[in-house]
Backbone and ligand atoms as CSV (ligand in chain L), in Angstrom:
chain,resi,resn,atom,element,x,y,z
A,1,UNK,N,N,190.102,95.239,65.328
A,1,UNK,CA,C,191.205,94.817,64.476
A,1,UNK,C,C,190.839,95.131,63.027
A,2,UNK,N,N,191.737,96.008,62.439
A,2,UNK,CA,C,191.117,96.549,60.937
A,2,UNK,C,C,191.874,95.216,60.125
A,3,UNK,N,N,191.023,94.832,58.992
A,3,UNK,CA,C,191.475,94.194,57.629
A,3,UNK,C,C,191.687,94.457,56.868
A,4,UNK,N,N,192.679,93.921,56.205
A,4,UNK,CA,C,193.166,94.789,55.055
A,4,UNK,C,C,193.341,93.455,53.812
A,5,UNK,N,N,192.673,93.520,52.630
A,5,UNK,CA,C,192.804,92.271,51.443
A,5,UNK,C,C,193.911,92.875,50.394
A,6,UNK,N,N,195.021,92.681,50.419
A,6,UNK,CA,C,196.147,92.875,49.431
A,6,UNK,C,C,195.940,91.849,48.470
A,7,UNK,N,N,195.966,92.649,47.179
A,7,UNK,CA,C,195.673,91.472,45.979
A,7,UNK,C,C,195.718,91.781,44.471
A,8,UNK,N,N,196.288,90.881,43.735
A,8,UNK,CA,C,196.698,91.376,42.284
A,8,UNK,C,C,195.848,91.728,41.448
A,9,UNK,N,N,195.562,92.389,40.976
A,9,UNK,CA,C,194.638,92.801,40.321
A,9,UNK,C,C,193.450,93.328,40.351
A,10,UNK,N,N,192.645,94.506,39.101
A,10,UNK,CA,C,192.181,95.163,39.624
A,10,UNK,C,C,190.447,94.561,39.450
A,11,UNK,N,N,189.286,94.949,40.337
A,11,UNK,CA,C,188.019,93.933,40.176
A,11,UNK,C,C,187.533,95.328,39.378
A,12,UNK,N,N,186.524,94.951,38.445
A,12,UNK,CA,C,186.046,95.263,37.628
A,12,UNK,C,C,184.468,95.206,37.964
A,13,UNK,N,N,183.726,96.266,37.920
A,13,UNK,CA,C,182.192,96.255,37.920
A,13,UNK,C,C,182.031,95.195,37.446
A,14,UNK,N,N,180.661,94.429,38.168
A,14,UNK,CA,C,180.563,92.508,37.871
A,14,UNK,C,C,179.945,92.196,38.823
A,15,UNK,N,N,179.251,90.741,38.471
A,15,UNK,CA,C,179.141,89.808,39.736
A,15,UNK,C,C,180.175,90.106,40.777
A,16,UNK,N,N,181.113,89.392,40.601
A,16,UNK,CA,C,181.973,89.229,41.795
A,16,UNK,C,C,182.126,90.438,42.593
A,17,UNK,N,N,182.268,91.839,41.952
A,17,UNK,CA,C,181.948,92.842,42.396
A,17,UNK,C,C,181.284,93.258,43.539
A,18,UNK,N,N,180.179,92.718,43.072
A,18,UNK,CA,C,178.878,93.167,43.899
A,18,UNK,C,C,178.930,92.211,45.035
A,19,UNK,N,N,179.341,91.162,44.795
A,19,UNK,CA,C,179.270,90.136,45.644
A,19,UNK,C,C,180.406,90.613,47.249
A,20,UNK,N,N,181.222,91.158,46.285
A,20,UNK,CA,C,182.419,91.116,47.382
A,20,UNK,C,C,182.028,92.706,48.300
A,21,UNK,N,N,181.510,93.223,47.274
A,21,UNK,CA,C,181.165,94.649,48.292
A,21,UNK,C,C,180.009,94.406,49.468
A,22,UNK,N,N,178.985,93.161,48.916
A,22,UNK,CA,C,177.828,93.192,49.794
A,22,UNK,C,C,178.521,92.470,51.175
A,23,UNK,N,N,178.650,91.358,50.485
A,23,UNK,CA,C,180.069,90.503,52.337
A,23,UNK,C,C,180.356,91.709,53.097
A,24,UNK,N,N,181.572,92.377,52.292
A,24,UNK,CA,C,182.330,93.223,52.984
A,24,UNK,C,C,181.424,94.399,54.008
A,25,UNK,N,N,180.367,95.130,53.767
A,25,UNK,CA,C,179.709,95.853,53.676
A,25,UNK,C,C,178.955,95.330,55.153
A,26,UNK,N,N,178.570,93.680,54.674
A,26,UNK,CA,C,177.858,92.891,55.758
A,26,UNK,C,C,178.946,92.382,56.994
A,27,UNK,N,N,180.205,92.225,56.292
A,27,UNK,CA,C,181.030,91.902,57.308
A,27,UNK,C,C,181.276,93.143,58.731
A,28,UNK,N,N,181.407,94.393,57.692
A,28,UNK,CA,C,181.853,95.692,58.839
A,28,UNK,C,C,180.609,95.496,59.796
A,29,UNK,N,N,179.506,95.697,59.102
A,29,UNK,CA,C,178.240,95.943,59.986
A,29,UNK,C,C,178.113,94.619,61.139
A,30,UNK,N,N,178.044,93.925,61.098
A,30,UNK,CA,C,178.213,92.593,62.112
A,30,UNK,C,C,179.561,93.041,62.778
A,31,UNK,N,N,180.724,93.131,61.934
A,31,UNK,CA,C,181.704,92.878,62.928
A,31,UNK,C,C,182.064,94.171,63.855
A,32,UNK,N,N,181.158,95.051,63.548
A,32,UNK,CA,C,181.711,96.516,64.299
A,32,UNK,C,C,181.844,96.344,65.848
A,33,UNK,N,N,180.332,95.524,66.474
A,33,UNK,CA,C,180.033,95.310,67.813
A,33,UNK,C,C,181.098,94.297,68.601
A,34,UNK,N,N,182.283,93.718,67.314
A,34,UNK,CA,C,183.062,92.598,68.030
A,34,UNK,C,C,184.089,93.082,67.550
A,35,UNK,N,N,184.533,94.551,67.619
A,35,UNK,CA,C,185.794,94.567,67.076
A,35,UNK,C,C,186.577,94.590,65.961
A,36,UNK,N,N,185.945,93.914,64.930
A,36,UNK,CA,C,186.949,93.417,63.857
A,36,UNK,C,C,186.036,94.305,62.483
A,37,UNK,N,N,187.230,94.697,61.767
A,37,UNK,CA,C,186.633,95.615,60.768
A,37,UNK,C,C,187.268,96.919,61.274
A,38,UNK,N,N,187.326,97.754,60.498
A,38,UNK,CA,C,186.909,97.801,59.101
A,38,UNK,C,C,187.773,97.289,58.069
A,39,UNK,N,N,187.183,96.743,56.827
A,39,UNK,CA,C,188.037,96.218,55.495
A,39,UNK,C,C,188.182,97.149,54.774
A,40,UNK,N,N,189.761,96.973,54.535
A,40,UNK,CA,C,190.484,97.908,53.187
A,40,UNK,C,C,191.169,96.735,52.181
A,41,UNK,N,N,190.499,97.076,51.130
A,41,UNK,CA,C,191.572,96.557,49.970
A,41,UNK,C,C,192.413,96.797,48.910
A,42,UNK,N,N,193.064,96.032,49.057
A,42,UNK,CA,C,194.045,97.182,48.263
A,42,UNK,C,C,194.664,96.461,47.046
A,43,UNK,N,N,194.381,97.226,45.997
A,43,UNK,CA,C,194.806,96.479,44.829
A,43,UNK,C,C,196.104,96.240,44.266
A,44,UNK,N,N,196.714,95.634,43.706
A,44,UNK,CA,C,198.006,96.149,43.480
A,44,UNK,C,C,198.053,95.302,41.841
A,45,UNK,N,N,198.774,96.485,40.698
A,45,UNK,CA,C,198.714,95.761,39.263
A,45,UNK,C,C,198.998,94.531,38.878
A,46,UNK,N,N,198.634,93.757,37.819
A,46,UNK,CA,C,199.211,92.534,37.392
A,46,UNK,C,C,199.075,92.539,36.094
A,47,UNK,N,N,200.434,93.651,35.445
A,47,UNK,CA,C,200.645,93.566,34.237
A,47,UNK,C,C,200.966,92.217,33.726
A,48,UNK,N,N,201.075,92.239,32.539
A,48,UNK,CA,C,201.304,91.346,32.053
A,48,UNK,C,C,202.716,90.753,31.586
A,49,UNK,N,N,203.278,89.636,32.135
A,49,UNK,CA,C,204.659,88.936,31.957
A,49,UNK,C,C,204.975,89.959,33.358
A,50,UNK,N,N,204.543,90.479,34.114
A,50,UNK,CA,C,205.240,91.083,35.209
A,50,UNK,C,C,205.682,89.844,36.449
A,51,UNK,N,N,205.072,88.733,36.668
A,51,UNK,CA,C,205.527,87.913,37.354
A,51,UNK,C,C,205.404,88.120,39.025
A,52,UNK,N,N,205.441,87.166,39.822
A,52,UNK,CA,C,204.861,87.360,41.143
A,52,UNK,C,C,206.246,87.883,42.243
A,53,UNK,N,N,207.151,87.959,41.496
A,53,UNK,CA,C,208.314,88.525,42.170
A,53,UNK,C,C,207.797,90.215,42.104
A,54,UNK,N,N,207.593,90.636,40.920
A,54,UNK,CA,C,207.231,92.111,41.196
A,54,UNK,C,C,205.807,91.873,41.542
A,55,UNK,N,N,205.065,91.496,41.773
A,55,UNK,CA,C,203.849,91.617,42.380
A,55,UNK,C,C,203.716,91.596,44.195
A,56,UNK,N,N,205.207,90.878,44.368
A,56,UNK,CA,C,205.256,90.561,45.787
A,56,UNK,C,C,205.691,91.870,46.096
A,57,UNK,N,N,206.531,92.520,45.046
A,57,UNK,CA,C,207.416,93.989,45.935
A,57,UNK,C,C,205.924,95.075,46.177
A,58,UNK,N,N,204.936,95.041,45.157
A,58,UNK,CA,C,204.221,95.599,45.137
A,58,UNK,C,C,203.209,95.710,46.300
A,59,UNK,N,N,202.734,93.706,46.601
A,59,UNK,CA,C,202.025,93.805,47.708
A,59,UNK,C,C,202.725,93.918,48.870
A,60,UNK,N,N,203.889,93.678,49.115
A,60,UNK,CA,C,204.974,94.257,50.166
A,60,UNK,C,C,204.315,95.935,50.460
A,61,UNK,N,N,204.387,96.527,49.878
A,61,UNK,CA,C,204.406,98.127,49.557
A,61,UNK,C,C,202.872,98.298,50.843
A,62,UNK,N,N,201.865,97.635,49.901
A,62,UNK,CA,C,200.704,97.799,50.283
A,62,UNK,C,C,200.063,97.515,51.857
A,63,UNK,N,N,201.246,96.365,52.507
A,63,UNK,CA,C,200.958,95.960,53.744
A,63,UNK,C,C,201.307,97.128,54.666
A,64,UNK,N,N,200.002,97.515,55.462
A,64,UNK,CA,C,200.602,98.197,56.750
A,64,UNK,C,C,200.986,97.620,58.006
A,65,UNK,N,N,201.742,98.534,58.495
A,65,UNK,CA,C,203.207,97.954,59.002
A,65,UNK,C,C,202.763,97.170,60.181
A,66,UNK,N,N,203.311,96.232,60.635
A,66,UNK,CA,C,202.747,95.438,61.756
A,66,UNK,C,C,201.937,94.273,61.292
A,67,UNK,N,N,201.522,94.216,60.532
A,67,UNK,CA,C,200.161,93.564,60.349
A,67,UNK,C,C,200.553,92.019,60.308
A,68,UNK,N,N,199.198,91.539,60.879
A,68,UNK,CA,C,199.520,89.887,60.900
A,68,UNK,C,C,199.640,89.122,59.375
A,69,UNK,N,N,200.188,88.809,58.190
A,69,UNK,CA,C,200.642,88.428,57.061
A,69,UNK,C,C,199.967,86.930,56.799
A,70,UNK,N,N,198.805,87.202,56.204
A,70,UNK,CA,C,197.702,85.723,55.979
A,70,UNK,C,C,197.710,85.800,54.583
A,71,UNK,N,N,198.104,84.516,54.540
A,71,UNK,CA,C,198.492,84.628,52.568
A,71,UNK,C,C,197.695,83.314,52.443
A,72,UNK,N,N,196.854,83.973,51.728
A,72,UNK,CA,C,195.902,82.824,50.569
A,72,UNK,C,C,196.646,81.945,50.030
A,73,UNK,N,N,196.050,80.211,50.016
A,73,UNK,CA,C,197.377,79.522,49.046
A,73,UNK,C,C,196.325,78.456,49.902
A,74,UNK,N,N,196.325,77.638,48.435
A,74,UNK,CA,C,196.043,76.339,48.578
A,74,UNK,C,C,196.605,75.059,49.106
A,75,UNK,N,N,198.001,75.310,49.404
A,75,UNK,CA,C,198.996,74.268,50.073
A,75,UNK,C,C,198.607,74.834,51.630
A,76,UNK,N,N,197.841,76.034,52.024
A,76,UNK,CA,C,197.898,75.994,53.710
A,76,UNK,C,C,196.748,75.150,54.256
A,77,UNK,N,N,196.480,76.166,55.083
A,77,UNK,CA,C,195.736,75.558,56.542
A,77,UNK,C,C,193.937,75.086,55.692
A,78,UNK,N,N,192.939,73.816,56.030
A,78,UNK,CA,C,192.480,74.636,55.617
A,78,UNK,C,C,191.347,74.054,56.805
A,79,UNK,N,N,190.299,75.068,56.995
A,79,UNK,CA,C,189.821,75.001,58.293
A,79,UNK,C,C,188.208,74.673,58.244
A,80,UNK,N,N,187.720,74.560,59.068
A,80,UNK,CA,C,186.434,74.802,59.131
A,80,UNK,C,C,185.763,76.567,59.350
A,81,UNK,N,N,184.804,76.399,59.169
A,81,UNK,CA,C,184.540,78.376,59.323
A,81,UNK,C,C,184.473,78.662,60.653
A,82,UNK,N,N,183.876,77.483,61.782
A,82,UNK,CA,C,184.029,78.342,63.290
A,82,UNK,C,C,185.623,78.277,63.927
A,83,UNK,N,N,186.364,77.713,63.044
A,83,UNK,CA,C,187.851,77.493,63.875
A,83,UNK,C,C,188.459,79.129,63.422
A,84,UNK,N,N,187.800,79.115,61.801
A,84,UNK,CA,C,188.730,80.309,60.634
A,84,UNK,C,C,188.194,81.488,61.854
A,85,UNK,N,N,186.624,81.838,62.091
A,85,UNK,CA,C,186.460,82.944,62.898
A,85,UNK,C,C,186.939,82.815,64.761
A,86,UNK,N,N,187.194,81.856,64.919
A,86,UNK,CA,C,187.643,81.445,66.079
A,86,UNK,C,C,189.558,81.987,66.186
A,87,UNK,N,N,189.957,81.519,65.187
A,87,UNK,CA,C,191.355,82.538,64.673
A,87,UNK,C,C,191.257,83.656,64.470
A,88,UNK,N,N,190.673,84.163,64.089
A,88,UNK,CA,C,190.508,86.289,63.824
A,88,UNK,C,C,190.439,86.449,65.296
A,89,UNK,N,N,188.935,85.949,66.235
A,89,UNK,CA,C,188.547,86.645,67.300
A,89,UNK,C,C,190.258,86.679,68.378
A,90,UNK,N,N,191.206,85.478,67.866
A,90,UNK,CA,C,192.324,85.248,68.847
A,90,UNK,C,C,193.335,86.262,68.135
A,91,UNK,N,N,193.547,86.340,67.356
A,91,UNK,CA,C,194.470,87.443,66.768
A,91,UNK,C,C,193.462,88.866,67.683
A,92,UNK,N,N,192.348,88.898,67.283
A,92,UNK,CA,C,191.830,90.221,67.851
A,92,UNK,C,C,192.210,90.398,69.472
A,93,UNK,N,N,192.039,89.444,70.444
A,93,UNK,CA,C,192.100,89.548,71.783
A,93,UNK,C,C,193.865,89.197,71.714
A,94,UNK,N,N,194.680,89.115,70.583
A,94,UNK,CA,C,195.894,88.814,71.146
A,94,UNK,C,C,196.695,90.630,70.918
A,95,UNK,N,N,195.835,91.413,70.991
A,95,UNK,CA,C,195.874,92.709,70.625
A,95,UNK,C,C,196.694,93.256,69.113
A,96,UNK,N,N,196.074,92.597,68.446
A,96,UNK,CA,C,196.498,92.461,66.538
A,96,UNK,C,C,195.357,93.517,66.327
A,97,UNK,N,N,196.544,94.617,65.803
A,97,UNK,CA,C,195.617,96.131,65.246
A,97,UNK,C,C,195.561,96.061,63.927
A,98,UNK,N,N,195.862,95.303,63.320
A,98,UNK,CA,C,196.037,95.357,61.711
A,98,UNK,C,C,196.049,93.403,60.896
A,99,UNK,N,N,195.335,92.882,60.479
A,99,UNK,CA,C,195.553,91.810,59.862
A,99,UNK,C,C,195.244,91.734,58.138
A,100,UNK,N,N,196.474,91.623,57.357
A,100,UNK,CA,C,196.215,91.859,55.921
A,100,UNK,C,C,196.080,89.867,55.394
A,101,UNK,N,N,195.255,90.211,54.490
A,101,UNK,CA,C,194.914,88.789,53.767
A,101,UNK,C,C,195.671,88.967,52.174
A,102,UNK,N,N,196.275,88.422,52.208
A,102,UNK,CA,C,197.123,88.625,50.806
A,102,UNK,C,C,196.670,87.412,49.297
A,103,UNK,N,N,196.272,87.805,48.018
A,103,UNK,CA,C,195.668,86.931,47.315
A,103,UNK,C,C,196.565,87.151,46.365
A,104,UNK,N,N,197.003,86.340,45.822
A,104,UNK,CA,C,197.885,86.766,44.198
A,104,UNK,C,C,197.500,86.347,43.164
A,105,UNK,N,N,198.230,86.509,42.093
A,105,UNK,CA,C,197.838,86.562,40.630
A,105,UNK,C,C,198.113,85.180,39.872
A,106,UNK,N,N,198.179,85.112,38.563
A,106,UNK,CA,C,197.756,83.859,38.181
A,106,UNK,C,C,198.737,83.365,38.323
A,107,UNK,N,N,199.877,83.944,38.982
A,107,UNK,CA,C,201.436,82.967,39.303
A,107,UNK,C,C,201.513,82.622,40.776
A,108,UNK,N,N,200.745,83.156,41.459
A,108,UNK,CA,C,200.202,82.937,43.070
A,108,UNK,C,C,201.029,83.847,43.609
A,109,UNK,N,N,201.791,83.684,44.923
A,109,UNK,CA,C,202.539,84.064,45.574
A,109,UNK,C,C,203.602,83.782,45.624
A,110,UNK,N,N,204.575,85.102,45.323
A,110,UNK,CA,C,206.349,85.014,45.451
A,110,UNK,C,C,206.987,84.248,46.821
A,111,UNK,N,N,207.538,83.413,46.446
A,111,UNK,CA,C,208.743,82.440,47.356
A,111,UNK,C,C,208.684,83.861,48.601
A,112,UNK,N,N,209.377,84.613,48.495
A,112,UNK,CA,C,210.081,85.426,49.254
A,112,UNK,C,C,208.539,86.057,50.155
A,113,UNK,N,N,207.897,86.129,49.733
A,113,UNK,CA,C,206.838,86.649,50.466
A,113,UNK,C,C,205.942,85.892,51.400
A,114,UNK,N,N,206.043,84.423,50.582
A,114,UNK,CA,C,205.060,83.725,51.562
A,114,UNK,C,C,205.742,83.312,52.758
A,115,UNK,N,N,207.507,83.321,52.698
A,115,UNK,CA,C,208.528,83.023,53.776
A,115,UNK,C,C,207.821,83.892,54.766
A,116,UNK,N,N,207.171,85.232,54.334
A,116,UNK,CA,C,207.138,86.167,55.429
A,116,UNK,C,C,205.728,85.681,56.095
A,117,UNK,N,N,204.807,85.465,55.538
A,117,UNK,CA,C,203.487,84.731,56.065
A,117,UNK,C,C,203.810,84.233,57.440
A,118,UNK,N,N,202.881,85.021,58.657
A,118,UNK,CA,C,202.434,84.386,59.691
A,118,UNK,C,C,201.493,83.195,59.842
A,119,UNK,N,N,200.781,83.109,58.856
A,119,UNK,CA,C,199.793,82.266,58.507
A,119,UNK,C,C,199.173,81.502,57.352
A,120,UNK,N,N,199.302,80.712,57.145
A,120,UNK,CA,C,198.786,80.008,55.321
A,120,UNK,C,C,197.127,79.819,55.598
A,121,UNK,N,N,196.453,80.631,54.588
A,121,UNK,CA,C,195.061,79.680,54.852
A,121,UNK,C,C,194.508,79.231,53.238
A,122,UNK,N,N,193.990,77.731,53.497
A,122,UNK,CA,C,194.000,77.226,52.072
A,122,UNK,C,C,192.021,77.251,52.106
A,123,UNK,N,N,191.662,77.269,50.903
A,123,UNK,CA,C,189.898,77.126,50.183
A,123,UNK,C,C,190.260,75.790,50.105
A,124,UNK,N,N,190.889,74.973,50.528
A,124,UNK,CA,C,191.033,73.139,49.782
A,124,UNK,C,C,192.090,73.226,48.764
A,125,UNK,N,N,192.148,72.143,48.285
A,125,UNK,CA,C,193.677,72.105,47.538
A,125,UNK,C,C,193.165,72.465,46.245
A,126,UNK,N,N,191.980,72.453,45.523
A,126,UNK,CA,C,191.370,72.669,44.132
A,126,UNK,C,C,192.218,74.456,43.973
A,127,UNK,N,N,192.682,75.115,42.994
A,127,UNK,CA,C,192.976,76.162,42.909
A,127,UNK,C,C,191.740,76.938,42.361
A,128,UNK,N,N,191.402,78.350,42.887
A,128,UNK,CA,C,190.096,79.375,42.506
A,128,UNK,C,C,191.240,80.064,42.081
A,129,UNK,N,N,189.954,80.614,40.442
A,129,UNK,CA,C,190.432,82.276,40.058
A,129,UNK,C,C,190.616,83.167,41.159
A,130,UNK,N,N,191.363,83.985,40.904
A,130,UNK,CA,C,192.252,84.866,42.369
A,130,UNK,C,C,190.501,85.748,42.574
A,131,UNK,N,N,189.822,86.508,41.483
A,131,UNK,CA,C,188.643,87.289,42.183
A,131,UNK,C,C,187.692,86.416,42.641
A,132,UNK,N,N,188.073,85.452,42.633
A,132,UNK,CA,C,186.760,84.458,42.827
A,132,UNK,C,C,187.326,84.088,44.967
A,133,UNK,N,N,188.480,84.027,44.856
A,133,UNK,CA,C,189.209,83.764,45.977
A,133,UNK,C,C,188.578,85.343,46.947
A,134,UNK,N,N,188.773,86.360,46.422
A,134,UNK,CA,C,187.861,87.369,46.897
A,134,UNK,C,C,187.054,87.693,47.439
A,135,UNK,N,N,186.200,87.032,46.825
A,135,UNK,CA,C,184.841,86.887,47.063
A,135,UNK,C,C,184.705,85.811,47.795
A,136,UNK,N,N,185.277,84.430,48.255
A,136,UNK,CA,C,185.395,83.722,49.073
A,136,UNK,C,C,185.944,84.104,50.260
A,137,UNK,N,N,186.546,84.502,50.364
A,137,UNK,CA,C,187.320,84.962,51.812
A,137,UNK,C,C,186.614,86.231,52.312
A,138,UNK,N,N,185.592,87.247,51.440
A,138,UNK,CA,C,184.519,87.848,52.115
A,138,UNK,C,C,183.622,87.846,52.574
A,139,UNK,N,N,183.150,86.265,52.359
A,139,UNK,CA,C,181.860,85.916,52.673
A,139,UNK,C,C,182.451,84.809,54.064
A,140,UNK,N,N,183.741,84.411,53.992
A,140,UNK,CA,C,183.952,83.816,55.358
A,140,UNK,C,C,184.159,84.401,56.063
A,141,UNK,N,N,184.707,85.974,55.829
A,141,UNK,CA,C,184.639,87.026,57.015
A,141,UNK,C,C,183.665,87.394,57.246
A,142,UNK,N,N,182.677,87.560,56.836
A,142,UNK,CA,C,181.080,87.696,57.098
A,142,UNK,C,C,180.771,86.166,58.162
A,143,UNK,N,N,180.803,85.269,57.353
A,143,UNK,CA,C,180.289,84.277,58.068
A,143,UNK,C,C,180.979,84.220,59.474
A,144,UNK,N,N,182.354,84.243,59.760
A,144,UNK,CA,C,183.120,84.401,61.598
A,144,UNK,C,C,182.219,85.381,61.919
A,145,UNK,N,N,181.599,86.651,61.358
A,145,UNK,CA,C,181.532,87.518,62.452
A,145,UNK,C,C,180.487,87.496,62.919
A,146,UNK,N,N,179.568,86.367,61.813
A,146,UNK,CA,C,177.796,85.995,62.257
A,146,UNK,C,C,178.150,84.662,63.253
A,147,UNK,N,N,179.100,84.146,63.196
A,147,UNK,CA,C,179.527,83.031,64.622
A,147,UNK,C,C,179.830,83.600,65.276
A,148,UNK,N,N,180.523,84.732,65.684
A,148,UNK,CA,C,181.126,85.437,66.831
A,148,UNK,C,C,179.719,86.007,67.695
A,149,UNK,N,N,179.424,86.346,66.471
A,149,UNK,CA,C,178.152,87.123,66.828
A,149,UNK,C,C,176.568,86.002,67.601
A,150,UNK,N,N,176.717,85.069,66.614
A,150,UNK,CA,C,175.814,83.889,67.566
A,150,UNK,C,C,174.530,84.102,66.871
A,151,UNK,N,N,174.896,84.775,65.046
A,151,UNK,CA,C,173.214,84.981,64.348
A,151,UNK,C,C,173.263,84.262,63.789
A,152,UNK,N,N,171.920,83.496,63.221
A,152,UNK,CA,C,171.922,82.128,63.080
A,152,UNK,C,C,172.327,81.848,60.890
A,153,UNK,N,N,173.131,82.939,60.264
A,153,UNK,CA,C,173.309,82.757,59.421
A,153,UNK,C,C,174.166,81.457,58.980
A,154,UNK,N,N,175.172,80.739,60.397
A,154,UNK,CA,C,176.109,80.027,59.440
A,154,UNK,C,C,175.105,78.992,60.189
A,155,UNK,N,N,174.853,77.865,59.640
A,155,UNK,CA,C,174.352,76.069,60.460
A,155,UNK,C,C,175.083,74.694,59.928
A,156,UNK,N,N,175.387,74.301,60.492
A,156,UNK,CA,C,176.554,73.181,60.764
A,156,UNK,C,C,175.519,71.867,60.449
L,1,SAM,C1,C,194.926,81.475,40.258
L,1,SAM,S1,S,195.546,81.336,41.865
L,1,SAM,C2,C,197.282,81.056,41.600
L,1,SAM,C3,C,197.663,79.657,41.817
L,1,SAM,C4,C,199.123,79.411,41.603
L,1,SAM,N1,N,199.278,78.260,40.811
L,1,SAM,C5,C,199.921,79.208,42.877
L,1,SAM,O1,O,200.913,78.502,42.790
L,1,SAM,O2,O,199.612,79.762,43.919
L,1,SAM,C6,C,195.555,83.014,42.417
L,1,SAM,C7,C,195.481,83.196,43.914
L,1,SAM,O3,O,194.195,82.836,44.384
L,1,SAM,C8,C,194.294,82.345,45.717
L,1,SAM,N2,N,193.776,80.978,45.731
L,1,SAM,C9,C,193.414,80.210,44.689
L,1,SAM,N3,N,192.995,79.002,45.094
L,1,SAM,C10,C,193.075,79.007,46.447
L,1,SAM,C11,C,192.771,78.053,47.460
L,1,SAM,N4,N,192.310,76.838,47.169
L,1,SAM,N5,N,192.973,78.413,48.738
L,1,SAM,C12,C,193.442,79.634,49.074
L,1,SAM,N6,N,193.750,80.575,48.151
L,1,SAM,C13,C,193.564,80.265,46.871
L,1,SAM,C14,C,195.775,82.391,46.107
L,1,SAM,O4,O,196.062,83.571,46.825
L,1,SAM,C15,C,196.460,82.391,44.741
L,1,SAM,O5,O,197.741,83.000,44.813
């Protein structure tokens, strides 16, 4: 099942950077043997006064077609990490070829878009900077695929 992170704005050489490439990097490599992976992300602008209505047409654009619609947002779900990778592995065996994770900008996510959301998943109700949200949701895809996997990186 390939991933795909739709998200406003563009990351900039940095911490978070590095951070999000090493997850990601660590996520493919773990998750290759279970299926899940490879990650694409895809940026999409967040001019300024542009607003999350055009940001939604934008990340609209960016979703490939089919894909299961998991929109970041602090009002959703919010889980523990073996339930969060316990959800991918069921999207994966429910034969889901495509799952995009959608993050938005400092106005969050357009009304009209999150209607389309198959899925809400919340970090807790506290709101994160959107690259910081990034970098969180790469290191929990890392972490499902070291539970799927049964290596002793995540401990409860
Ligand atoms: C700065 S936040 C925008 C918050 C905005 N007030 C809203 O109404 O959504 C930017 C993005 O980061 C993600 N994000 C921030 N905090 C989050 C959390 N606790 N859980 C899940 N996603 C979060 C969401 O995708 C959000 O749209």
């Amino acid at each position: 099942m390939r991933v795909h992170i739709c998200a406003v704005g563009r990351m900039r050489a940095g911490p978070e950077r590095a951070l999000l490439d090493d997850y990601l990097t660590r996520f493919e490599r773990t998750g290759r043997a279970l299926s899940l992976g490879p990650v694409t992300v895809h940026e999409v602008e967040d001019k300024k006064g542009m607003g999350s209505d055009a940001e939604a047409v934008l990340l609209e654009r960016a979703l490939p077609q089919n894909a299961l619609i998991a929109i970041m947002d602090e009002r959703g779900k919010v889980m523990p990490s073996p339930d969060f990778a316990n959800t991918l592995a069921q999207w994966r065996d429910d034969g889901q070829s495509d799952v995009a994770f959608i993050i938005g900008g400092a106005d969050g996510i357009a009304r009209s878009l999150r209607a389309k959301a198959n899925f809400r998943l919340s970090f807790g109700a506290m709101v994160w900077p959107h690259m910081l949200a990034r970098v969180m949701l790469s290191e929990q895809l890392y972490r499902a695929a070291t539970i799927l996997s049964g290596s002793p990186y995540h401990r409860t």
